[in-house]
C-alpha positions as CSV (number, residue, x, y, z in Angstrom):
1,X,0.0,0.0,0.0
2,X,2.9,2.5,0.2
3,X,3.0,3.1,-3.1
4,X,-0.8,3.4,-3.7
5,X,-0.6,5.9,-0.8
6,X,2.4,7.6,-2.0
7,X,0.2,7.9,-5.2
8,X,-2.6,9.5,-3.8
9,X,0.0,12.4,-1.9
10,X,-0.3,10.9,1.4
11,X,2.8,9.9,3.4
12,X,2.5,6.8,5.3
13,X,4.0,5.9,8.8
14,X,4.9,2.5,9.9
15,X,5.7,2.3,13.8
16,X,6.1,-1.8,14.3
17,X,8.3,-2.9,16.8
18,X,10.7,-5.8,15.4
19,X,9.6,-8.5,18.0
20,X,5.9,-7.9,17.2
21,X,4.0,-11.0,16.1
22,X,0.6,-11.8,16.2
23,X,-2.0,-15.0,16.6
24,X,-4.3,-14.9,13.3
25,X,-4.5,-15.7,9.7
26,X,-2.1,-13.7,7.6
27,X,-4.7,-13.2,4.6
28,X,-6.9,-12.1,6.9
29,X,-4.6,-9.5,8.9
30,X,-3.7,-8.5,5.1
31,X,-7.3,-7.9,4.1
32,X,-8.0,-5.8,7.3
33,X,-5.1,-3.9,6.7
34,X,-5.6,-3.4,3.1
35,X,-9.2,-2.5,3.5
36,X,-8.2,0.2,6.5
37,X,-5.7,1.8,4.6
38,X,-8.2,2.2,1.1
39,X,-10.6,4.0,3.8
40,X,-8.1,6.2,5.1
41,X,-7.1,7.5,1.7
42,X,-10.8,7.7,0.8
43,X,-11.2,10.3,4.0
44,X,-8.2,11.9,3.2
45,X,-8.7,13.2,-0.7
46,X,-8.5,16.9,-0.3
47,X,-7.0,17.1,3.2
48,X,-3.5,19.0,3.9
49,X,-1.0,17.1,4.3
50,X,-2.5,13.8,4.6
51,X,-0.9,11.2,6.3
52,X,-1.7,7.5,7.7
53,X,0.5,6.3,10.2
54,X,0.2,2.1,11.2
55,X,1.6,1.3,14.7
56,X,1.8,-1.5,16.9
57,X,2.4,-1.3,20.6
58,X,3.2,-4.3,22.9
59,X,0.5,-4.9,25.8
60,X,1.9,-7.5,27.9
61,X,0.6,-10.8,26.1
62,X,-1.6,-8.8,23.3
63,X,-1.0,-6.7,20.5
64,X,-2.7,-3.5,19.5
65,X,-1.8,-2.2,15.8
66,X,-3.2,1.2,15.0
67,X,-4.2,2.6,11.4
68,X,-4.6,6.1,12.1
69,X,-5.5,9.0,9.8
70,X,-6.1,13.0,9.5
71,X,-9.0,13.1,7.3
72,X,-12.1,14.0,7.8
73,X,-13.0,12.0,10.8
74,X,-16.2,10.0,11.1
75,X,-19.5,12.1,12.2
76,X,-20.6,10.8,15.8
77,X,-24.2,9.8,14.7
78,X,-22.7,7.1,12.2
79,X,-20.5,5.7,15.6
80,X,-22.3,2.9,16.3
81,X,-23.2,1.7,12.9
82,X,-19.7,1.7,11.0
83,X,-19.3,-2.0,11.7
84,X,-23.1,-2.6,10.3
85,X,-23.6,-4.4,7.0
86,X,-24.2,-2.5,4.3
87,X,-23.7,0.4,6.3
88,X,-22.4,3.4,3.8
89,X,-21.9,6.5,3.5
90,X,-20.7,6.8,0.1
91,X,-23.0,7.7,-3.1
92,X,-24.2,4.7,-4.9
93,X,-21.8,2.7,-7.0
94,X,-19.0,3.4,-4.9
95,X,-19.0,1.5,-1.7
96,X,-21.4,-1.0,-0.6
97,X,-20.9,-1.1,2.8
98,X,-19.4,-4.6,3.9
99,X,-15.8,-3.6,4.2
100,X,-15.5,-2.5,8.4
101,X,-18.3,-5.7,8.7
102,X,-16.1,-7.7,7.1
103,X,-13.3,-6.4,9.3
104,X,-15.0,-7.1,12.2
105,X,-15.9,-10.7,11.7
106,X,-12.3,-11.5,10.8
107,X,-10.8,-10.3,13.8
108,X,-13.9,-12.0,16.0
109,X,-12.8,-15.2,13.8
110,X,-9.1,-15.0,15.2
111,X,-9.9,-14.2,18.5
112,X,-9.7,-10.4,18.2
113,X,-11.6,-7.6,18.1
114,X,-11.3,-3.9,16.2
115,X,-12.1,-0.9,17.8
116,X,-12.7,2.5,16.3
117,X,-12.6,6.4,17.3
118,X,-12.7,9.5,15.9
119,X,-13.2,13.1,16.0
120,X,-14.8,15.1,13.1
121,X,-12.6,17.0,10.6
122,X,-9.9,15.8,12.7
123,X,-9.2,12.0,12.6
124,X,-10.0,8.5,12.2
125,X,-8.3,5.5,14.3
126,X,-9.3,2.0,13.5
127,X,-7.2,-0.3,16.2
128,X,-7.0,-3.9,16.0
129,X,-6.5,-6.1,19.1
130,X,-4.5,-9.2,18.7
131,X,-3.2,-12.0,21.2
132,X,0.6,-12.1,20.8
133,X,2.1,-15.4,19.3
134,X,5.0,-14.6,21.9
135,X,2.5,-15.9,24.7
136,X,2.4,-19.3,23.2
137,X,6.5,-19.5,22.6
């Protein structure tokens, strides 16, 4: 995705820790990720100086990765739907609404969860809460 977000003018972070490794299915930690990202360059077309930053911070035996962005936020009213199928708040024809649902049942399906916040025409910040595979070493 860094180049996709390099191509849309928005400089991406990437905070990982070298020891940090997660319980899950890669395809599906790829999806997520994939599918985060897309959204955070969606919210962040005509921003200044856009910029996503992905960071993963060591709880004890769990793993919390961020995907964090400046765009325009996510109004409080659609809070408690965002993970909703079919849920959308894009014109029709350009988003259909599964993508934070499917998120959401992925990470339930590996023993996670996701968690989102945000403050209006300030930010968005999608985290995702993993067990660590060190636990199990």
């Amino acid at each position: 995705m860094a180049q996709q977000t390099a191509d849309n003018g928005a400089e991406l972070k990437v905070e990982l820790p070298e020891e940090t490794v997660v319980m899950g299915d890669e395809n599906h930690i790829i999806q997520i990720l994939i599918n985060l990202i897309q959204n955070s360059l969606n919210a962040l077309t005509g921003r200044p100086q856009p910029q996503i930053r992905l960071r993963a911070e060591i709880r004890g035996e769990a793993v919390a990765l961020s995907v964090h962005d400046n765009g325009c936020g996510i109004p409080g009213e659609h809070m408690t739907r965002i993970f909703d199928p079919f849920f959308t708040t894009k014109d029709v024809g350009e988003g259909m609404g599964l993508g934070l649902s499917l998120c959401y049942r992925m990470m339930q399906g590996m023993g996670g969860r996701i968690e989102a916040r945000s403050q209006p025409r300030e930010f968005a910040e999608f985290t995702l809460h993993f067990q660590s595979a060190t636990a199990f070493l």
